[in-house]
C-alpha positions as CSV (number, residue, x, y, z in Angstrom):
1,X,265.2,234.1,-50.0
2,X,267.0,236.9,-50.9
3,X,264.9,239.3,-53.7
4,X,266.1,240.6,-57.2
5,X,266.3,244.3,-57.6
6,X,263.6,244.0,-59.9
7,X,261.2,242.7,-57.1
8,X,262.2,245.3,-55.1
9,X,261.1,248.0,-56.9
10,X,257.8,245.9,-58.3
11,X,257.3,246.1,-54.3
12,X,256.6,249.7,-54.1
13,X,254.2,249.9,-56.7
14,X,251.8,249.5,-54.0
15,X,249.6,252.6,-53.6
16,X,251.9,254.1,-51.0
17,X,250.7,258.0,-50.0
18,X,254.1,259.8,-50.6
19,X,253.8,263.6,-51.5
20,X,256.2,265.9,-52.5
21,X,255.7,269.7,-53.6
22,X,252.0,269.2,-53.3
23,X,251.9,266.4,-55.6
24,X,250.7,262.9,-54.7
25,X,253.4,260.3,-55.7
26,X,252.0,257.3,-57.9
27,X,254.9,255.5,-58.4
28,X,258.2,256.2,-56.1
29,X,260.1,254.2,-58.7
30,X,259.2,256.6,-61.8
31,X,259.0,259.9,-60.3
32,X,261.7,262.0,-61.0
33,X,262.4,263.2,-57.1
34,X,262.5,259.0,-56.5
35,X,263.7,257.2,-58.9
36,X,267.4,257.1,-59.7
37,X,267.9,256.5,-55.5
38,X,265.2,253.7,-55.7
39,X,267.2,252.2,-58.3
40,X,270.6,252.6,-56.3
41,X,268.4,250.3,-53.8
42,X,267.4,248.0,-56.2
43,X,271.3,247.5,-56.8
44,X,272.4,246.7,-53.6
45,X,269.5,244.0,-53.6
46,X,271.0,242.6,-56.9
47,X,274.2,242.4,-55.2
48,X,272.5,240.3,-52.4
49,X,270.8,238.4,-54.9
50,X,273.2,237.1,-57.6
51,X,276.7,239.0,-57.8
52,X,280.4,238.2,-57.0
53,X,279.2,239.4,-53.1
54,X,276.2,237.2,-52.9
55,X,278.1,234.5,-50.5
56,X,279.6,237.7,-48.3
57,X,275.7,239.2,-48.3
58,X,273.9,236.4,-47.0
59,X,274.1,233.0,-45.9
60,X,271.3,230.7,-45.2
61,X,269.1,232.1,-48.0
62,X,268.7,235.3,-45.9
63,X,270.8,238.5,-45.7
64,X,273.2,238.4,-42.7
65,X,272.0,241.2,-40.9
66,X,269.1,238.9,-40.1
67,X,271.4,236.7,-38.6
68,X,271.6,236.4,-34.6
69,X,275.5,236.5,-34.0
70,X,276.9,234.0,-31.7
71,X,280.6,235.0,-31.3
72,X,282.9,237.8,-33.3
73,X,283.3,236.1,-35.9
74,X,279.4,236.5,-36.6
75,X,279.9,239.8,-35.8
76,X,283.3,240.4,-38.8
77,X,280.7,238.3,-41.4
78,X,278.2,240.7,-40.5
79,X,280.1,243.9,-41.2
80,X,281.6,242.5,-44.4
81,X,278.3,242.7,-45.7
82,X,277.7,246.3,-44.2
83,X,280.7,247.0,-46.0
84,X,279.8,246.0,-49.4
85,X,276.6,247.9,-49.4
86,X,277.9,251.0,-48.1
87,X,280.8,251.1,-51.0
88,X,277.8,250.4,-53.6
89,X,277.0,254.0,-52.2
90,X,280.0,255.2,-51.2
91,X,278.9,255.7,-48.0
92,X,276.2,258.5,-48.7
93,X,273.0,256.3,-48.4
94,X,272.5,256.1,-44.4
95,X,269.5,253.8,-44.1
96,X,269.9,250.9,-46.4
97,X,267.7,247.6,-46.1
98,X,270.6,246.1,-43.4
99,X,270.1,248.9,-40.6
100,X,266.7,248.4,-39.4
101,X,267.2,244.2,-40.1
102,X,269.9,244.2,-37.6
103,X,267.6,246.1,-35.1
104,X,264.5,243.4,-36.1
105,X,267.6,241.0,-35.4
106,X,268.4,242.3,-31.9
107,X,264.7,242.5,-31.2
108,X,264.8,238.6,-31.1
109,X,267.7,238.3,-29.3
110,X,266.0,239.7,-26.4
111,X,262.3,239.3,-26.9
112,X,261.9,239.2,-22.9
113,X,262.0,243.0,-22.8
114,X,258.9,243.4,-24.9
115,X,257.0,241.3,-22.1
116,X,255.8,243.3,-19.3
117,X,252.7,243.0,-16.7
118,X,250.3,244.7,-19.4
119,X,251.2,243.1,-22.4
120,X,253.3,240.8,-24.4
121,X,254.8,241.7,-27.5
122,X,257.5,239.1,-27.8
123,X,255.7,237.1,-29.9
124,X,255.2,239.7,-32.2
125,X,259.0,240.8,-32.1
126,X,259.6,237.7,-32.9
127,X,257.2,237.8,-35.9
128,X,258.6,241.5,-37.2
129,X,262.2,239.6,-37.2
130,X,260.7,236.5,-39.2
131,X,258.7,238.3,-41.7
132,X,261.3,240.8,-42.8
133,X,263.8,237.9,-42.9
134,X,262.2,235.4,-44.8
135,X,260.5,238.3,-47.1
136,X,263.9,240.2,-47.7
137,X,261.8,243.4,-46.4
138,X,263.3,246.7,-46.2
139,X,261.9,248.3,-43.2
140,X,262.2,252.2,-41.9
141,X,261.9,253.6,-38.7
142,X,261.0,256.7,-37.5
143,X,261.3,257.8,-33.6
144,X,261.4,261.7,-33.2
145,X,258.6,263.3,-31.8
146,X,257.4,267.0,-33.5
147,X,259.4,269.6,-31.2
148,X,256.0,271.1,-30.6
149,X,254.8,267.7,-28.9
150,X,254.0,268.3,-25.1
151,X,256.7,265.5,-24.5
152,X,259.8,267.2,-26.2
153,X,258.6,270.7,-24.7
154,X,257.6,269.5,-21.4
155,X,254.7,271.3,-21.8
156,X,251.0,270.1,-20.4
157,X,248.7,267.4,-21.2
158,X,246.0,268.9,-23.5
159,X,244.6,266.0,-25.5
160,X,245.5,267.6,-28.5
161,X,249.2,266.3,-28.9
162,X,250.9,265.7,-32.5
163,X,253.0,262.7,-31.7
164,X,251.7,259.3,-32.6
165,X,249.6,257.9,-30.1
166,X,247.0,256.0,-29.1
167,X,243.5,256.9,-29.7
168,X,240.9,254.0,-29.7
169,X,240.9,250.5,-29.0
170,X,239.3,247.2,-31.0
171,X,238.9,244.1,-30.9
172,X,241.7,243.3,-33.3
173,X,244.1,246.0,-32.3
174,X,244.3,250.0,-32.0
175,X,243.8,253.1,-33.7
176,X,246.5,255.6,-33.9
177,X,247.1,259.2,-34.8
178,X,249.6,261.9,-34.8
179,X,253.0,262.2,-36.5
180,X,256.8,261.0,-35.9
181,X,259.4,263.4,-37.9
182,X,262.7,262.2,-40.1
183,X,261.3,259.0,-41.6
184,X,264.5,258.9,-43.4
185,X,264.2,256.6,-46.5
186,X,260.8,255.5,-45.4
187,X,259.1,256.2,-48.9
188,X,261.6,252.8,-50.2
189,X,260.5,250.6,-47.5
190,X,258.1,248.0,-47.3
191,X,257.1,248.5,-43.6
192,X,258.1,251.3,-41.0
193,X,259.1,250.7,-37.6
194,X,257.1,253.4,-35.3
195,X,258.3,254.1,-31.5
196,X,260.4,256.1,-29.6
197,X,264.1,256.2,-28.4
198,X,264.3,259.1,-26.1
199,X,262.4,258.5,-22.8
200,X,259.0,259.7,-22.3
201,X,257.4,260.9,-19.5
202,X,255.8,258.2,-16.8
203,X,251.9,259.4,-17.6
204,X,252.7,259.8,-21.6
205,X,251.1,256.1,-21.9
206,X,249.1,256.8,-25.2
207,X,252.6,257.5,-26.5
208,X,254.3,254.3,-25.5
209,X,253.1,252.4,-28.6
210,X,255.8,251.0,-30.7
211,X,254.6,248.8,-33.9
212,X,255.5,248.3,-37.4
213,X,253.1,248.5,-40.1
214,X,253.1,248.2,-44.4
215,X,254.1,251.7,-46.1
216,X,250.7,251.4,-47.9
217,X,248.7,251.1,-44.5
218,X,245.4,253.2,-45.6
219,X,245.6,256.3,-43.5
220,X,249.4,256.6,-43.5
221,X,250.7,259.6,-45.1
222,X,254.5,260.4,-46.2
223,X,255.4,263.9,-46.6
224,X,258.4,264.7,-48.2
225,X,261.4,267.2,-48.0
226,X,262.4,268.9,-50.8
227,X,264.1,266.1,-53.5
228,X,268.0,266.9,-54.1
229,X,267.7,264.2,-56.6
230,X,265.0,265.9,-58.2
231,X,266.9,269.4,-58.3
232,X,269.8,267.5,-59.7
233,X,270.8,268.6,-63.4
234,X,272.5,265.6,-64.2
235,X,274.2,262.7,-63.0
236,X,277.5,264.6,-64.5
237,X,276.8,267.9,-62.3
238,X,275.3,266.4,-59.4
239,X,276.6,262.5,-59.4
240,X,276.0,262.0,-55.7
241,X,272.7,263.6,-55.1
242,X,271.2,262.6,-58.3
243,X,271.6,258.4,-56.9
244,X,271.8,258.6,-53.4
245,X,268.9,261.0,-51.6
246,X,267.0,258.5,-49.5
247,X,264.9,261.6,-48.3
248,X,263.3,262.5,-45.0
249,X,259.5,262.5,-44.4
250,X,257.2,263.7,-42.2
251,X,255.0,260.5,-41.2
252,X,251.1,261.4,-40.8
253,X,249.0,258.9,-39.0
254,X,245.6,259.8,-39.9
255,X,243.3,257.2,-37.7
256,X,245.5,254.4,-38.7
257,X,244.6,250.9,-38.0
258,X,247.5,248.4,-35.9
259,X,246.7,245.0,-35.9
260,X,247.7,243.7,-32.5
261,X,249.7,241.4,-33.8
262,X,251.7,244.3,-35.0
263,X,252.2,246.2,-31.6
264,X,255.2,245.5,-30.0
265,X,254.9,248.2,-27.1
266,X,251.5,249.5,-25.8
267,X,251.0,251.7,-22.9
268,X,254.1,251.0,-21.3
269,X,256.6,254.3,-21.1
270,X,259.8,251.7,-20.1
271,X,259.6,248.8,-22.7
272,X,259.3,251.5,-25.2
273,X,262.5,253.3,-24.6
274,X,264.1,249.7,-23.7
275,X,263.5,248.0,-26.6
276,X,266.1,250.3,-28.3
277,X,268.9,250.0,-25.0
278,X,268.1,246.9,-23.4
279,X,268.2,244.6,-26.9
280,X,271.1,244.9,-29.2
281,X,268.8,247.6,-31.0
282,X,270.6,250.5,-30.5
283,X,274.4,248.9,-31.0
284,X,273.5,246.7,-34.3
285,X,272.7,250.0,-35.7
286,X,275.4,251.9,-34.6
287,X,277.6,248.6,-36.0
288,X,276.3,249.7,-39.6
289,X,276.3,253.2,-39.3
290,X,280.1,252.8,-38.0
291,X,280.8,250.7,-40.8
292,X,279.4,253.2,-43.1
293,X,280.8,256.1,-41.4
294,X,284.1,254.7,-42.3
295,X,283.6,253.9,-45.6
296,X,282.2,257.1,-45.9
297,X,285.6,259.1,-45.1
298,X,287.6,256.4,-47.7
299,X,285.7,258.1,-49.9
300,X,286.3,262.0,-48.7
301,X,289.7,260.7,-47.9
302,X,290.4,259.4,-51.5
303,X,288.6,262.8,-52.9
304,X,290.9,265.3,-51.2
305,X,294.2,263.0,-52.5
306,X,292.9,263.5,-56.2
307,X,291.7,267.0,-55.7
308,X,295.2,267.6,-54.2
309,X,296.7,266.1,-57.8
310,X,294.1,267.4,-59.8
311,X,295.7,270.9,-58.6
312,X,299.4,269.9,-58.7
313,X,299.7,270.8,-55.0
314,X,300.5,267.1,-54.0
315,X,303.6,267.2,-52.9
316,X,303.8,270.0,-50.7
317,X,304.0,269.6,-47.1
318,X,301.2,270.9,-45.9
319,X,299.2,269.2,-48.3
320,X,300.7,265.9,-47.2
321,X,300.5,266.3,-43.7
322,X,296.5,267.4,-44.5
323,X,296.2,263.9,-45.9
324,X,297.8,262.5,-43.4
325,X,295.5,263.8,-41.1
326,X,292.8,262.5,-43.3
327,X,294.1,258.7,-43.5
328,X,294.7,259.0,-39.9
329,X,291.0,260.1,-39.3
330,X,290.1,256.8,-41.9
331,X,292.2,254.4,-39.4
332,X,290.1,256.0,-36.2
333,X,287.1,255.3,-37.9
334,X,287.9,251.7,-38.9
335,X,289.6,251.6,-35.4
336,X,285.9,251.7,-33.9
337,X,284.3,249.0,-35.7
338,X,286.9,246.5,-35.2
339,X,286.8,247.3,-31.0
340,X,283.0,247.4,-30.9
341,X,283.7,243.7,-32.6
342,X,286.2,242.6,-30.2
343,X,284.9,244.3,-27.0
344,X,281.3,242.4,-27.6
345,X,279.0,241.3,-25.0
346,X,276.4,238.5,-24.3
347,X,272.7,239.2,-25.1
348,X,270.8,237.5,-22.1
349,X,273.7,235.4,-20.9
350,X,274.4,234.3,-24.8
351,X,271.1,232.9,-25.2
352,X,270.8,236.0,-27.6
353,X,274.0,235.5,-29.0
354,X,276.7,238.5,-29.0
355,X,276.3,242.4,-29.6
356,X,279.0,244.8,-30.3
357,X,280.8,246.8,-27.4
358,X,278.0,249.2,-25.9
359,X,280.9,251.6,-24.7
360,X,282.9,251.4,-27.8
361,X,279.5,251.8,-30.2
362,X,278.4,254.5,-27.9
363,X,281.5,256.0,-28.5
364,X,281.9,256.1,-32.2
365,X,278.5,258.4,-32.1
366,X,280.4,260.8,-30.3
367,X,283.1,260.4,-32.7
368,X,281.9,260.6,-36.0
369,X,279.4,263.9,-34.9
370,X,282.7,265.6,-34.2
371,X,285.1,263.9,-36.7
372,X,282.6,264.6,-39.9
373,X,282.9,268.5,-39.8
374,X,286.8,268.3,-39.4
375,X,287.0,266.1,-42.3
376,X,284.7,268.2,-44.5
377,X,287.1,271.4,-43.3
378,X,290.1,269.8,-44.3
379,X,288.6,268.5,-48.1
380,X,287.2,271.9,-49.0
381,X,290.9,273.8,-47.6
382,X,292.6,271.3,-50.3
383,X,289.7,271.8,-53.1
384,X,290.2,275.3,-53.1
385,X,288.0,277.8,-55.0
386,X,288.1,275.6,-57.9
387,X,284.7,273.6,-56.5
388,X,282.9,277.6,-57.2
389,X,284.0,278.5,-59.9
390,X,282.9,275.8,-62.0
391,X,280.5,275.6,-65.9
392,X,276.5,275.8,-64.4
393,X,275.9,272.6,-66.4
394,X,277.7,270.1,-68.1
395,X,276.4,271.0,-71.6
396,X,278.3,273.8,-71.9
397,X,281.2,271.4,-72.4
398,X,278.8,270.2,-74.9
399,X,278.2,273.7,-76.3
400,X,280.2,274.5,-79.9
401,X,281.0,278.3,-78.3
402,X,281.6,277.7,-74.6
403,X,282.9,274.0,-74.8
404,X,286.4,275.5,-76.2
405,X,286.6,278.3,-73.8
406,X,286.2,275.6,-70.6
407,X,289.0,273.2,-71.9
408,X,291.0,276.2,-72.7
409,X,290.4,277.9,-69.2
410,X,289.4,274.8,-66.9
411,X,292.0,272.2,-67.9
412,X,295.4,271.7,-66.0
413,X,298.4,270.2,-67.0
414,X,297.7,266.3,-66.8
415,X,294.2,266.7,-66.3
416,X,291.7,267.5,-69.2
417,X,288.8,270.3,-68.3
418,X,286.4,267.7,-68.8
419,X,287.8,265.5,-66.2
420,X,288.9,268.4,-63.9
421,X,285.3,269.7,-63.7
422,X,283.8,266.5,-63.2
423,X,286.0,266.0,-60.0
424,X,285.3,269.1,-58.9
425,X,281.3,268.6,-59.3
426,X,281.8,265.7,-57.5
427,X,283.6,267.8,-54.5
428,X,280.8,270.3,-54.4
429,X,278.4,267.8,-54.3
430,X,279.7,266.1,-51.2
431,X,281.0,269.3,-49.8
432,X,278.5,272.1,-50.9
433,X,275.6,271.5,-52.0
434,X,272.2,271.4,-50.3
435,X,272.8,267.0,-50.4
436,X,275.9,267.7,-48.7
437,X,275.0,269.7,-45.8
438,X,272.1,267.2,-45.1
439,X,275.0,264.6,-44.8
440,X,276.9,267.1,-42.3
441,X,274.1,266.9,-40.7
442,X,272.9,263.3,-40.8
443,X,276.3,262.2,-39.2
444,X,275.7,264.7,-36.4
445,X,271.9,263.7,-35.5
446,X,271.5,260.1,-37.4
447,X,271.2,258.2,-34.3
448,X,270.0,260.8,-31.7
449,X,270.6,263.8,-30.2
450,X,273.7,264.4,-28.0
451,X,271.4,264.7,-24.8
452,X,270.8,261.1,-25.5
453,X,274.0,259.3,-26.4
454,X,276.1,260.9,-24.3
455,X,274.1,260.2,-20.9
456,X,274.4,256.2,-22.3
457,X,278.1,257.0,-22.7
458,X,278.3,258.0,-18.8
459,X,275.6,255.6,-17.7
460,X,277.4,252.4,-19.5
461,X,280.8,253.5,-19.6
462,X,283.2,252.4,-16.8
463,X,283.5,255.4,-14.4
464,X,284.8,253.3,-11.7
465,X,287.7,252.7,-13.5
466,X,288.6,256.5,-14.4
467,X,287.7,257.2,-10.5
468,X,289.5,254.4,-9.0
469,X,293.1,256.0,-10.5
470,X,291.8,259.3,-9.3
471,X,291.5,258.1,-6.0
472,X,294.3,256.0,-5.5
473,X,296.4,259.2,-6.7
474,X,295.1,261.2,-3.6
475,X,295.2,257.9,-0.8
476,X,298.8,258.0,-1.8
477,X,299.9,261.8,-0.1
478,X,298.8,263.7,2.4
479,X,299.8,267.3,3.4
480,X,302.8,269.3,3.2
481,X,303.6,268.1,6.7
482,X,303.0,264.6,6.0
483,X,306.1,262.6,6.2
484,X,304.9,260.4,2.8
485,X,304.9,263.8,1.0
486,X,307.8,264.2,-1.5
487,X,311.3,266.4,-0.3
């Protein structure tokens, strides 16, 4: 069944090693660097739970994305619900409960590719998918090796690398150590999904473990980035970093004990970098990132139209062709969703059920890493310098001196100084601030780096087709002497 915010947050009161700022973190959901953005989670599970949405969110007693879809209409349902949460955000929380549930989802849908000659982790995929659905568990996953690893420098084998890996062997499972970088929103989860996405090299065995394990597994560590929610003044100044920083940690595996029944890779270079390509892995999370990318630009989209008549420049025509150019950036974002819907594919000859479009969802990466900085360009040209020049805090609209001065000098006809600056706080937070270029960058990196999505693009995309035309072209002319060539 699906769980009340409430229980959420009761669930990660449970002796979880997160620091921050050399502090050690009791209570994620009462620290100030935590809390309001653990309580924005605790929402969206409210929503799930017992709201107006609760029939869109889940069906069955379980949240949709744990739901194997069998045909597009499964697939529309499914987004629906990736819709609703990402509007409860507007778009700026990345890594909600239903990304890593429709990757546990596509994990079952293809369980064979976790079988290979030296073990079989199917069972246990199927157990990850089960447990998270029937517990309402918010998983994280982190997949990025330290650049100083001898895998992401090429460098050589010397027993000493940082990545996770395997260093022992027992009876009831292995022992790990090493670290995995941008464990975003990993200090909310109840269990984080450890492997890797980019291939690794053939004799990099210890690496090729993949496994989820508790948040509160003794020996697990969670070092955070620097809080933009705890930095935040107040939810007036800062009303999109103050809710919404799911934060990025550094995950330390200090000797960590895996149960077996917990490993879903081991030893095996291939089924670790297949589990993500050859399931519906990779895709499902591109269908809720997609879905949240373009909710996401909605939102900038609907910020530059009231900046624009916040400033009385409206009806101009370079400010209308600017929005334009906005909505029309809105409709190629929606645009990708509904293909990757409509373009789906079997899992396993159905028996998995359907996946979005790989070409299409492969696509959209490229997309929204190039689309995100254009829109952002085109938001801050309308905002103007009104975003810098704006009261340090709040309070001094508060303040019996400087309150008068800022609604005598702020305001603008129509629009009260009060109400101006908070629309223009608002701007610099999703444009300017430190939050805001972690989002610029989150869309560019969020799942992968180029080198890696674009060799899927050219590997899955149809290349015959583009060379076929090509070639047909020259088979129809010859040269200049060539009585088929034109007079």
């Amino acid at each position: 069944m699906t769980r009340s915010g409430q229980e959420y947050l009761a669930s990660l009161r449970d002796g979880r090693e997160v620091w921050i700022d050399g502090e050690r973190v009791r209570d994620v959901t009462r620290h100030p660097a935590f809390r309001n953005t653990a309580a924005s989670l605790g929402r969206l599970y409210d929503l799930a739970h017992d709201s107006e949405h609760s029939a869109e969110l889940a069906a069955g007693g379980v949240h949709r994305a744990f739901s194997v879809p069998r045909g597009h209409a499964d697939l529309v349902a499914r987004r629906r619900a990736h819709k609703i949460w990402a509007e409860a955000a507007y778009g700026f929380l990345g890594r909600t409960p239903d990304c890593m549930a429709a990757a546990a989802t596509a994990f079952t849908a293809a369980p064979g590719v976790f079988t290979t000659g030296g073990f079989d982790g199917a069972d246990h995929a199927r157990a990850l998918h089960r447990r998270m659905a029937e517990g309402d568990l918010y998983a994280a996953f982190t997949l990025t090796n330290p650049r100083t690893s001898r895998t992401a420098a090429g460098g050589p084998r010397d027993g000493d690398d940082p990545a996770v890996r395997v260093v022992a062997e027992k009876d009831g499972g292995v022992v790990v150590r090493g670290a995995k970088m941008i464990g975003t929103a990993a200090a909310f989860a109840d269990e984080v999904v450890v492997g890797t996405i980019e291939p690794l090299a053939p004799q990099d065995t210890e690496q090729a473990v993949s496994f989820s394990i508790p948040v509160a597994t003794p020996g697990l560590t969670l070092l955070a980035r620097t809080s933009y929610e705890g930095r935040a003044r107040s939810l007036y100044d800062n009303p999109l970093s103050s809710r919404f920083d799911e934060n990025d940690v550094l995950l330390v595996c200090d000797d960590v004990f895996v149960p077996w029944e917990r490993v879903l890779t081991y030893r095996d270079v291939d089924a670790a970098f297949r589990m993500w390509w050859h399931t519906p892995a990779y895709v499902n999370l591109v269908h809720q990132a997609a879905t949240r990318f373009w909710t996401k630009l909605e939102f900038l989209t609907g910020l530059a139209i009231l900046l624009a008549k916040a400033g009385g420049t409206y009806e101009l025509p370079p400010v209308t062709q600017a929005v334009g150019r906005m909505m029309g950036r809105v409709a190629q974002a929606k645009a990708f969703v509904l293909a990757a819907e409509v373009s789906f594919e079997q899992v396993d000859s159905g028996r998995g059920g359907v996946m979005p479009g790989r070409e299409i969802s492969y696509a959209q990466r490229i997309m929204a890493g190039e689309l995100y900085p254009a829109a952002l360009r085109e938001v801050r040209q309308l905002a103007g310098g009104g975003i810098v020049q704006l009261p340090a805090s709040g309070e001094d609209l508060l303040h019996p001196e400087l309150g008068p001065l800022v609604r005598r000098f702020l305001g603008a006809p129509g629009h009260g100084a009060e109400e101006r600056v908070k629309l223009l706080k608002l701007a610099w937070d999703a444009l300017g601030t430190e939050f805001a270029a972690r989002q610029e960058q989150y869309e560019t990196l969020s799942h992968g780096a180029p080198h890696v999505y674009l060799a899927q693009q050219a590997w899955e995309g149809d290349t015959e087709a583009c060379e076929t035309l090509v070639r047909e072209c020259l088979a129809g002319y010859g040269l200049p002497s060539d009585e088929t060539a034109p007079r």
